[in-house]
C-alpha positions in Angstrom: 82.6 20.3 16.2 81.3 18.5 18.8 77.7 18.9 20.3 78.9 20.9 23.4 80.8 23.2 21.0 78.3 23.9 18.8 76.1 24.8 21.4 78.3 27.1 22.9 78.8 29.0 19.5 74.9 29.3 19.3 74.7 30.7 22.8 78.2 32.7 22.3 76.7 35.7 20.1 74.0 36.0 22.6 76.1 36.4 25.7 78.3 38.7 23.8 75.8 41.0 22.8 74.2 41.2 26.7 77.8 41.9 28.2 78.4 38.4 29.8 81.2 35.6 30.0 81.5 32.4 29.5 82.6 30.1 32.0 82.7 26.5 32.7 79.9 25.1 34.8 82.0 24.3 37.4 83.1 27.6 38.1 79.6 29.2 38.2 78.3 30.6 41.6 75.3 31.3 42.9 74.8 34.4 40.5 75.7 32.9 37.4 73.1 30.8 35.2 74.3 27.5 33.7 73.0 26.5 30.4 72.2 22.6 29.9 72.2 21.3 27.1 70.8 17.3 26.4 70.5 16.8 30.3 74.1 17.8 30.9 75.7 21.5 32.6 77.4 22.8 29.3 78.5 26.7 29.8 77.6 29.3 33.0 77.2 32.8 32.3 78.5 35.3 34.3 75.9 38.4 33.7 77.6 41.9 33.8 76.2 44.5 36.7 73.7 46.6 35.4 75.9 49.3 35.4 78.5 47.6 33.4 75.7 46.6 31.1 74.9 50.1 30.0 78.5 50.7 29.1 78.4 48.0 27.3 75.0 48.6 25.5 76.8 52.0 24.6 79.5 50.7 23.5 77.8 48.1 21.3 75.5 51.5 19.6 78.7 53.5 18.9 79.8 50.1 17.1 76.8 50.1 14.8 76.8 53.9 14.4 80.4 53.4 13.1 81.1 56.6 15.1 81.3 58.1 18.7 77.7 58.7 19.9 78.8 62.4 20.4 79.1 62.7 16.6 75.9 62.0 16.1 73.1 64.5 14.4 70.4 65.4 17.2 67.5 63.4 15.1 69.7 60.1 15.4 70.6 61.4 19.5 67.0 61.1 20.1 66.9 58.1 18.4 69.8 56.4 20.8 67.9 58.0 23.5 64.4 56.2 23.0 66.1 52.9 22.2 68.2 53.2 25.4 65.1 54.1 27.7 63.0 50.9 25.8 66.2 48.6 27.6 65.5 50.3 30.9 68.8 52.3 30.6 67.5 55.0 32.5 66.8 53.0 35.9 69.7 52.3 36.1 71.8 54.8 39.4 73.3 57.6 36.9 71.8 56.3 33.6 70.8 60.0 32.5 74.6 61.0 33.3 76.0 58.1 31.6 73.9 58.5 28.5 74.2 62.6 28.6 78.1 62.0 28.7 78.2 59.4 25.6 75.9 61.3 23.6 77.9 65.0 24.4 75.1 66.2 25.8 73.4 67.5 29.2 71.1 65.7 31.0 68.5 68.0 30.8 69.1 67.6 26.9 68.3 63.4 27.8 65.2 64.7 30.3 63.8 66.7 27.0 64.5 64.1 24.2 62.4 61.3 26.8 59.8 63.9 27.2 59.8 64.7 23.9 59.4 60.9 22.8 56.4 60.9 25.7 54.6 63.6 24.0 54.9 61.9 20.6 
């Protein structure tokens, strides 16, 4: 594996995890943040829109949870719900509804677990 490779497999589980895509350097616009590596342009990333992002954070939860976030006992629900609102899921437009829907829940369900976590 060469040095560029290996570099891109470090960076690789990184960009997965945040919802992004690898590109070639030359591709990248102005949006996109290209990683050097020994003083040459290596990889871009292309970062997913924030709304895109929570989907994916969502996504990524259910995968851990080895169920649908719906299935989940309401203990573990708050749970999901104060380690959304420490990523900032709920500034993103419609992060409540987003959240409410994944978790099989109303929003004023999501308003009470985050007040409930305040209150803690």
């Amino acid at each position: 594996m060469t040095g560029n490779e290996s570099f891109i497999a470090a960076v690789k589980p990184l960009v997965d995890a945040m919802g992004g895509t690898i590109i070639p350097p030359d591709e990248a616009s102005a949006d996109d943040v290209v990683l050097a590596w020994e003083g040459a342009d290596v990889v871009a990333v292309r970062l997913p829109q924030l709304a895109d992002s929570l989907d994916h954070i969502l996504a990524a939860m259910e995968r851990k949870q080895g169920k649908p976030l719906s299935e989940l006992d309401r203990k573990s629900k708050q749970e999901v719900v104060r380690i959304l609102e420490a990523r900032g899921a709920f500034s993103v437009r419609h992060g409540v509804e987003t959240v409410a829907s994944a978790l099989g829940v109303s929003r004023f369900t999501v308003y009470n677990y985050l007040n409930r976590e305040k209150n803690v």
